[in-house]
N, CA, C and O atoms as CSV, one atom per row, in Angstrom:
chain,resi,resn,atom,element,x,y,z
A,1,UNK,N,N,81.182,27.989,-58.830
A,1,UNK,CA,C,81.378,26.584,-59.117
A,1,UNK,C,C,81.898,26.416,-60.532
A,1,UNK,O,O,81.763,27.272,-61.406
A,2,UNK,N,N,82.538,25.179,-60.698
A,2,UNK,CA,C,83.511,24.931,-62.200
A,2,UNK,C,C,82.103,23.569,-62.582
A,2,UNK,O,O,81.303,22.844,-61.990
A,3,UNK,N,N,82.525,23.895,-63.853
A,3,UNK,CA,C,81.718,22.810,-64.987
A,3,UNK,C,C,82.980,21.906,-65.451
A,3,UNK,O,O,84.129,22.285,-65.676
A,4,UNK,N,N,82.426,20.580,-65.530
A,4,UNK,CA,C,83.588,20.120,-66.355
A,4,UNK,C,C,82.787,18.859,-66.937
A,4,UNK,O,O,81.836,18.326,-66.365
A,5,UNK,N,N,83.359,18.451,-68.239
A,5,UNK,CA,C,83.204,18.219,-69.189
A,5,UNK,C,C,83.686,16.776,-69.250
A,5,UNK,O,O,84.875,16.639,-68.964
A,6,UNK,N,N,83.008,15.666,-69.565
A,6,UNK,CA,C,83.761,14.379,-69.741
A,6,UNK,C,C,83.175,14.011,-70.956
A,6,UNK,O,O,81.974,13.781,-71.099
A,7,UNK,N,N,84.337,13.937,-72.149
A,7,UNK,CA,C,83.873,13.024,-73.261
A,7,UNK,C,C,84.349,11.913,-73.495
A,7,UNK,O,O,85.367,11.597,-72.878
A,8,UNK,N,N,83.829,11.084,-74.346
A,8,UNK,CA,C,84.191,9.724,-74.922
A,8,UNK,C,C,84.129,9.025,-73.278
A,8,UNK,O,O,85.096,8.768,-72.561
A,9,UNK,N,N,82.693,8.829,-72.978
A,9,UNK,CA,C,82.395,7.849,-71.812
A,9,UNK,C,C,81.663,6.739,-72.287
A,9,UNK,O,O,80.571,7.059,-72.756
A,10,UNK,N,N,81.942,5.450,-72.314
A,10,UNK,CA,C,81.622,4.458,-73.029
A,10,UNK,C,C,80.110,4.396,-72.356
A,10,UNK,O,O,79.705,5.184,-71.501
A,11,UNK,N,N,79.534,3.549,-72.791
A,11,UNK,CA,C,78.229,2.814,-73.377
A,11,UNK,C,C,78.280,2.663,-71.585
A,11,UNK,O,O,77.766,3.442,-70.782
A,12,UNK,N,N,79.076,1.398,-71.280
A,12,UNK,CA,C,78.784,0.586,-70.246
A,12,UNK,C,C,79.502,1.178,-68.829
A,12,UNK,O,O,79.241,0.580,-67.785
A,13,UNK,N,N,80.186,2.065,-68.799
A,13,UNK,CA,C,80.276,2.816,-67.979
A,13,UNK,C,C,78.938,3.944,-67.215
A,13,UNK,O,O,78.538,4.212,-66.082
A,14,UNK,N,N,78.544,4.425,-68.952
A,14,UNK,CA,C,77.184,5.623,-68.654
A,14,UNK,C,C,76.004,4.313,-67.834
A,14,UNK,O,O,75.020,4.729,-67.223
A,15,UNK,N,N,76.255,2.927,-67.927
A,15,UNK,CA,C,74.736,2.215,-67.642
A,15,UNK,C,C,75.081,2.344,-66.223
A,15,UNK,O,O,74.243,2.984,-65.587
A,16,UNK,N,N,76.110,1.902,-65.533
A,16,UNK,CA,C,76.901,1.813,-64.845
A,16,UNK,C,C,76.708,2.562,-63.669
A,16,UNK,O,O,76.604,2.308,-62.469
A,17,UNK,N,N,76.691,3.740,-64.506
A,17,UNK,CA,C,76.610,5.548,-63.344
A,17,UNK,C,C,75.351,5.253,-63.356
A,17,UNK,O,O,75.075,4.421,-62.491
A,18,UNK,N,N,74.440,5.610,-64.009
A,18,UNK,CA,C,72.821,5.898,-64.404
A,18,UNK,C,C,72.596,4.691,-63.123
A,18,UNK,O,O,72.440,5.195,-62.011
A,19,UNK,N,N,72.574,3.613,-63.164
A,19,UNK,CA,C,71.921,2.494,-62.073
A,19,UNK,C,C,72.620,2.803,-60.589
A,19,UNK,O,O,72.101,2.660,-59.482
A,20,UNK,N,N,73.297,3.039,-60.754
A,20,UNK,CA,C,74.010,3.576,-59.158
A,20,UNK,C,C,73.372,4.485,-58.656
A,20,UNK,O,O,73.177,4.457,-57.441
A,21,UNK,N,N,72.861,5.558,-59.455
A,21,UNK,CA,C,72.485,6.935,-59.301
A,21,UNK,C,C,71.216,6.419,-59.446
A,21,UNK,O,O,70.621,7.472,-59.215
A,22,UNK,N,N,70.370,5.652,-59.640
A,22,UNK,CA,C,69.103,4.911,-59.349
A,22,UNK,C,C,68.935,4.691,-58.334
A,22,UNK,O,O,67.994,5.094,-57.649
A,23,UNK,N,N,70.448,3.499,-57.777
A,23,UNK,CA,C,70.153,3.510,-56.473
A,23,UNK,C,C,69.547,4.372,-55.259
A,23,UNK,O,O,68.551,4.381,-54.535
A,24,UNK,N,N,70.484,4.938,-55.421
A,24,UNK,CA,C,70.987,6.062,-54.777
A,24,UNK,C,C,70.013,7.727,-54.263
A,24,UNK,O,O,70.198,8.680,-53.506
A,25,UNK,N,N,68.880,7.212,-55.316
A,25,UNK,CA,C,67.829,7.957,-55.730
A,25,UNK,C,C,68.573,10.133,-55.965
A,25,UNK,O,O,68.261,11.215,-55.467
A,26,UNK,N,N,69.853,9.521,-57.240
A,26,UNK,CA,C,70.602,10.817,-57.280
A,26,UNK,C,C,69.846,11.394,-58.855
A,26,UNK,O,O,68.695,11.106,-59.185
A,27,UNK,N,N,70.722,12.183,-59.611
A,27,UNK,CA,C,70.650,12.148,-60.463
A,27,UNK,C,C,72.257,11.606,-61.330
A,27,UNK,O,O,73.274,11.492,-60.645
A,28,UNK,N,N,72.287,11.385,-62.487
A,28,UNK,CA,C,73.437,10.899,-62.770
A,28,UNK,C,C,74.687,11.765,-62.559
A,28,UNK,O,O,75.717,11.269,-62.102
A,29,UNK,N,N,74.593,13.055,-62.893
A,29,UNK,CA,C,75.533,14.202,-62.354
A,29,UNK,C,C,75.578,14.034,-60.917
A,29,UNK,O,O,76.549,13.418,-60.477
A,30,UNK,N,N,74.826,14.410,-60.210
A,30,UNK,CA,C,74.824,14.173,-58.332
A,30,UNK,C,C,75.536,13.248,-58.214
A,30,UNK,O,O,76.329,13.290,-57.274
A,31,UNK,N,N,75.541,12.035,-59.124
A,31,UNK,CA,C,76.084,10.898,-58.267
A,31,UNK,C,C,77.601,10.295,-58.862
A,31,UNK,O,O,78.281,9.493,-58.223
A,32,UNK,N,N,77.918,10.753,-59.982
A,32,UNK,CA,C,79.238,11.569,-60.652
A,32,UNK,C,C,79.923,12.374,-59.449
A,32,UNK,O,O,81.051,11.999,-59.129
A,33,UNK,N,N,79.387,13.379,-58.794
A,33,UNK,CA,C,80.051,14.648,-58.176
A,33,UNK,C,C,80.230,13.317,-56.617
A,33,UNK,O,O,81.197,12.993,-55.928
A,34,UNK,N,N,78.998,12.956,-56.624
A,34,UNK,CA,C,79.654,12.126,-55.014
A,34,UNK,C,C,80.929,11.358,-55.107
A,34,UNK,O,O,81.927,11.308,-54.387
A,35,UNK,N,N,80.569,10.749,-56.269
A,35,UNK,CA,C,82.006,9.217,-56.508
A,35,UNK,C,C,83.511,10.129,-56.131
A,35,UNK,O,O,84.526,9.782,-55.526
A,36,UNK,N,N,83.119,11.429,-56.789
A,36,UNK,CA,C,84.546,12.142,-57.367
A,36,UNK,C,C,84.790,12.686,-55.742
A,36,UNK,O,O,85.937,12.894,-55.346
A,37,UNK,N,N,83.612,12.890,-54.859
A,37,UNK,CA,C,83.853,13.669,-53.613
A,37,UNK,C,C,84.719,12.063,-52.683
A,37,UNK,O,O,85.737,11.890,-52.012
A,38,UNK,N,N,83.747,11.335,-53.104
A,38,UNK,CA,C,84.270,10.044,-51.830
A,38,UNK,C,C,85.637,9.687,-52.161
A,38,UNK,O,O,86.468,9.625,-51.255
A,39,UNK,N,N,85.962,9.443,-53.386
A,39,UNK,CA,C,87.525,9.069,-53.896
A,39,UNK,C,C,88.557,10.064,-53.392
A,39,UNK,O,O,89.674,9.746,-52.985
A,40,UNK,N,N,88.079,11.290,-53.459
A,40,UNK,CA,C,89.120,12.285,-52.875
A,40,UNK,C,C,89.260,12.741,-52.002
A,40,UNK,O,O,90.241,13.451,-51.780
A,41,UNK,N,N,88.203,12.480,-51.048
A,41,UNK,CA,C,88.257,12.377,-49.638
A,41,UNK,C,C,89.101,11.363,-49.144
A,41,UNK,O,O,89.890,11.502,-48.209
A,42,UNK,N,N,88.849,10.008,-50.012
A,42,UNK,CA,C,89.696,8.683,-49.045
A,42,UNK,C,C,91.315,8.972,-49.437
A,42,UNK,O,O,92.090,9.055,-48.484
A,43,UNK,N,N,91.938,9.152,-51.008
A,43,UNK,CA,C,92.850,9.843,-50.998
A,43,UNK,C,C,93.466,10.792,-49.906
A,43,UNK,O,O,94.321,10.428,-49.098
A,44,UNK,N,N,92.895,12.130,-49.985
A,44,UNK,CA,C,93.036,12.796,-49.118
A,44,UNK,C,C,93.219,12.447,-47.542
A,44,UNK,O,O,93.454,13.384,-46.779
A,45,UNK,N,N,93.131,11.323,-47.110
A,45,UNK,CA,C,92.794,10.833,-45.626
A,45,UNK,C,C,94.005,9.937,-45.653
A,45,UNK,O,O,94.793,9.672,-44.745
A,46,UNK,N,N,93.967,9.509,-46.972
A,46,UNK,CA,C,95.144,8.537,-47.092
A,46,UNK,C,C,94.762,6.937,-46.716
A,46,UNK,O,O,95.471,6.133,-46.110
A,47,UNK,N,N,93.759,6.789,-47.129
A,47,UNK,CA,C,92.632,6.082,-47.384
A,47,UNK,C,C,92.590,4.916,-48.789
A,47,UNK,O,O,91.840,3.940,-48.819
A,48,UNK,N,N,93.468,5.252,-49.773
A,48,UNK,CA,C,92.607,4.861,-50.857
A,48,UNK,C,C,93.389,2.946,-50.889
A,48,UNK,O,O,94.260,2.314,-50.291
A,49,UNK,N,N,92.549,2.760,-51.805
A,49,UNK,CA,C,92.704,1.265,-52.191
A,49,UNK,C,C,93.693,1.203,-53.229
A,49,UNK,O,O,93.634,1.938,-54.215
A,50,UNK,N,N,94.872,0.102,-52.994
A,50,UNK,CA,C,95.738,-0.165,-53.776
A,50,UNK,C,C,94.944,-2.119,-54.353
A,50,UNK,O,O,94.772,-3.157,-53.713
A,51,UNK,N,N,94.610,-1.612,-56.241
A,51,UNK,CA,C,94.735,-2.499,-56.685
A,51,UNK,C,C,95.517,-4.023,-56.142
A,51,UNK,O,O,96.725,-4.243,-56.234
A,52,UNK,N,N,94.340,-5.104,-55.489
A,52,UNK,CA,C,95.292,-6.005,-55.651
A,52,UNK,C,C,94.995,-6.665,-54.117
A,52,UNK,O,O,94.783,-7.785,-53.653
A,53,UNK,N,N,95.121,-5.162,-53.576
A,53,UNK,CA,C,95.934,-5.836,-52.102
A,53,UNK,C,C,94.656,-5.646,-51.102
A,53,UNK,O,O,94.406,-4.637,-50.443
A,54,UNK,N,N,93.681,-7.230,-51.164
A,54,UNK,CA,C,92.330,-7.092,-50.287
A,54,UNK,C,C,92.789,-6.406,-49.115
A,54,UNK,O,O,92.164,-5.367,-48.905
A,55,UNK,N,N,93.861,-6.721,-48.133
A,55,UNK,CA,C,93.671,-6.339,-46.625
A,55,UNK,C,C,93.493,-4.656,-46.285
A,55,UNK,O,O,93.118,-4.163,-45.221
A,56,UNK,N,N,93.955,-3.830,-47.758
A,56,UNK,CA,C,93.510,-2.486,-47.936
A,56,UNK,C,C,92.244,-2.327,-48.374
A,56,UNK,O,O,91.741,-1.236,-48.105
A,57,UNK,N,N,91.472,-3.230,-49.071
A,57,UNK,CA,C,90.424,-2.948,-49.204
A,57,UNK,C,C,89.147,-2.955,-48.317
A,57,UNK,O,O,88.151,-2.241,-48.199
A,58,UNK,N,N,89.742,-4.345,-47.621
A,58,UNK,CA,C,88.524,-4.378,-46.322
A,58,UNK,C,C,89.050,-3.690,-45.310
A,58,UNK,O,O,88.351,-3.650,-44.298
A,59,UNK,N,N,90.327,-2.999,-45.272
A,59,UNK,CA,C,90.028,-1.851,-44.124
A,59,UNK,C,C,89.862,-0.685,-44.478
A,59,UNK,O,O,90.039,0.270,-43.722
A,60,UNK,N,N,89.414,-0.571,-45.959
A,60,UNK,CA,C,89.012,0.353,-46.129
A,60,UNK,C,C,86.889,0.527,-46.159
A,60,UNK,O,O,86.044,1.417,-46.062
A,61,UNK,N,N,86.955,-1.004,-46.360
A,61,UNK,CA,C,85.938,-0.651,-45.978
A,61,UNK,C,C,84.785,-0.579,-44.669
A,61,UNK,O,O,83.656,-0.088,-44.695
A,62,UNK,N,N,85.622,-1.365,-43.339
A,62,UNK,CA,C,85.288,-1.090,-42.135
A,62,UNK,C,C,85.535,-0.192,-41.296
A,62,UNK,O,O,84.878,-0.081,-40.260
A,63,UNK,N,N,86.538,0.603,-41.617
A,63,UNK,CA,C,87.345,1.228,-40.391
A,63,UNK,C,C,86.402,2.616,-40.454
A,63,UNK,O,O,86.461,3.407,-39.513
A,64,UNK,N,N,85.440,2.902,-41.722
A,64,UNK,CA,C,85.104,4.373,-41.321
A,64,UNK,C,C,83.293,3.943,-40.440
A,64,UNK,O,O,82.463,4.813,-40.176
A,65,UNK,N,N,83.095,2.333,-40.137
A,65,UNK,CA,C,82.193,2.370,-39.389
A,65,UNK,C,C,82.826,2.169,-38.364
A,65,UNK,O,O,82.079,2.581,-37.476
A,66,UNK,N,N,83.957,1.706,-37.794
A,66,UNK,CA,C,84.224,1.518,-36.594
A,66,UNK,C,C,85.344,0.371,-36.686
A,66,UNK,O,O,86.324,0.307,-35.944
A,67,UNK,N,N,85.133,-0.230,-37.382
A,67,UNK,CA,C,85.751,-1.632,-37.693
A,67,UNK,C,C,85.206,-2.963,-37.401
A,67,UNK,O,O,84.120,-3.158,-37.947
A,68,UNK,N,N,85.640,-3.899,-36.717
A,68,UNK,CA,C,85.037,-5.182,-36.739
A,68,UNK,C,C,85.817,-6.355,-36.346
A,68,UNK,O,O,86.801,-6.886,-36.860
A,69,UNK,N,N,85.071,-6.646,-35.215
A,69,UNK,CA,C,85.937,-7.723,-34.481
A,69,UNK,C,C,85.154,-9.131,-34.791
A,69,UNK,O,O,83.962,-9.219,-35.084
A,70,UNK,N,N,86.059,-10.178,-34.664
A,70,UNK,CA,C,85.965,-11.158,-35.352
A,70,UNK,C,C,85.985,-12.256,-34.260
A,70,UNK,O,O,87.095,-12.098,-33.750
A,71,UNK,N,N,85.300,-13.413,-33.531
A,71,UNK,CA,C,85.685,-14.300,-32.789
A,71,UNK,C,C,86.436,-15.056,-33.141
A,71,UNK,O,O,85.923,-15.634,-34.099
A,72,UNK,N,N,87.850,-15.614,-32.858
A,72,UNK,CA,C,88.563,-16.483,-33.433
A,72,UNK,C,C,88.426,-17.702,-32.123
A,72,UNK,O,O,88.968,-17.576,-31.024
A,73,UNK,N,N,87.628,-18.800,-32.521
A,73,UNK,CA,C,88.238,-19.916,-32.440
A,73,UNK,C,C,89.125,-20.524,-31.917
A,73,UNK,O,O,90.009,-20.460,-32.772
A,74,UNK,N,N,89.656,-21.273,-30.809
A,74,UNK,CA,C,90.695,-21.755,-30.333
A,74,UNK,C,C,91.211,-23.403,-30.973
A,74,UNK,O,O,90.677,-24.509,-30.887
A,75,UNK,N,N,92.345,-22.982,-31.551
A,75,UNK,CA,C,92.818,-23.786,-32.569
A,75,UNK,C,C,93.020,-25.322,-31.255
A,75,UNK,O,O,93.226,-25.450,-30.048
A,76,UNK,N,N,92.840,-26.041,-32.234
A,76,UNK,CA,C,92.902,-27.453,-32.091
A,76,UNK,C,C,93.801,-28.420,-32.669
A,76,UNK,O,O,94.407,-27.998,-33.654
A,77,UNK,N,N,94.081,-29.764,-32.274
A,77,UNK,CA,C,95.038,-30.586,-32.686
A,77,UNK,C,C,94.403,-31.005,-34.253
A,77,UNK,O,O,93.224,-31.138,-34.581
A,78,UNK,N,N,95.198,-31.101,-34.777
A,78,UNK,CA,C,94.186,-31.126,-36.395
A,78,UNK,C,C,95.017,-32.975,-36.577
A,78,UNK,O,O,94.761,-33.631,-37.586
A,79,UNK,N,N,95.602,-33.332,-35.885
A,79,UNK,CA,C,95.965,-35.010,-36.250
A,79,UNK,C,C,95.575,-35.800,-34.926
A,79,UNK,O,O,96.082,-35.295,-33.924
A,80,UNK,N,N,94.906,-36.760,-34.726
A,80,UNK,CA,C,94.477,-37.496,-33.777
A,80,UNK,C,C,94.682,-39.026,-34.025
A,80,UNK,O,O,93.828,-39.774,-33.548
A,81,UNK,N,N,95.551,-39.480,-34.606
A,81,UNK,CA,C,96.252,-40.404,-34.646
A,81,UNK,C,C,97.815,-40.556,-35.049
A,81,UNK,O,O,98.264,-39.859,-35.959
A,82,UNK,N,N,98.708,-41.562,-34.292
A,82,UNK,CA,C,99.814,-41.875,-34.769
A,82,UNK,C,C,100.402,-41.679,-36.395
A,82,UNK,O,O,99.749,-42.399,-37.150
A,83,UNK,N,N,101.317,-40.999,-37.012
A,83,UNK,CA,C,101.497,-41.004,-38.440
A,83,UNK,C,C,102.583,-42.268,-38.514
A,83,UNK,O,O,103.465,-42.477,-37.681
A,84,UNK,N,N,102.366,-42.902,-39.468
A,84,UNK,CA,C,103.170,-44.149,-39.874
A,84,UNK,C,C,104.489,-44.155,-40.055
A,84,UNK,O,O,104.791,-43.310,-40.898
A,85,UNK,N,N,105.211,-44.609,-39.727
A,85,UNK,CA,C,106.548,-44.978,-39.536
A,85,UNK,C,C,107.011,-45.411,-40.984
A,85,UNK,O,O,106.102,-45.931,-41.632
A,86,UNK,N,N,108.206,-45.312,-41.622
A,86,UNK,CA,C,108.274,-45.689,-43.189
A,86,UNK,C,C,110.286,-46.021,-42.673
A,86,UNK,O,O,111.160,-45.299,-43.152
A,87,UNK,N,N,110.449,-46.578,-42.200
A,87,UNK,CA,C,111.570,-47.520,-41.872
A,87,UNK,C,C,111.742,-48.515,-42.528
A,87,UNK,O,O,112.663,-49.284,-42.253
């Protein structure tokens, strides 16, 4: 296995990792090595999230449970009266 080394990691980044890795019940390294495993896995899959653009993000984040169907509604007349005449 390789060691590697990250310096100059700000303040609010390290709180950042540390509470995730709380969550997570990791240690802060463990949960460093996961982030770096999940990012390069979704990369790798061809997966990853482009800044910006939600409809990549929420299929990125349903599609590895299955995805998610949605009932849509059958659209309706949205005007129920005559619109005024301007003659």
């Amino acid at each position: 296995m390789t060691t590697i080394t990250i310096r100059n990691v700000d303040d609010e980044l390290k709180e950042r990792l540390k509470a995730r890795a709380s969550e997570h019940g990791r240690s802060m390294e463990a949960e460093a090595r996961e982030i770096l495993r999940e990012v390069l896995e979704r990369a790798k899959a061809g997966t990853t999230i482009v800044p910006g653009n939600m409809g990549d993000a929420i299929r990125a984040i349903v599609e590895p449970v299955g995805g998610l169907e949605l009932d849509i509604p059958p659209r309706s007349r949205v005007r129920t009266r005559k619109l005024p005449s301007f003659r």
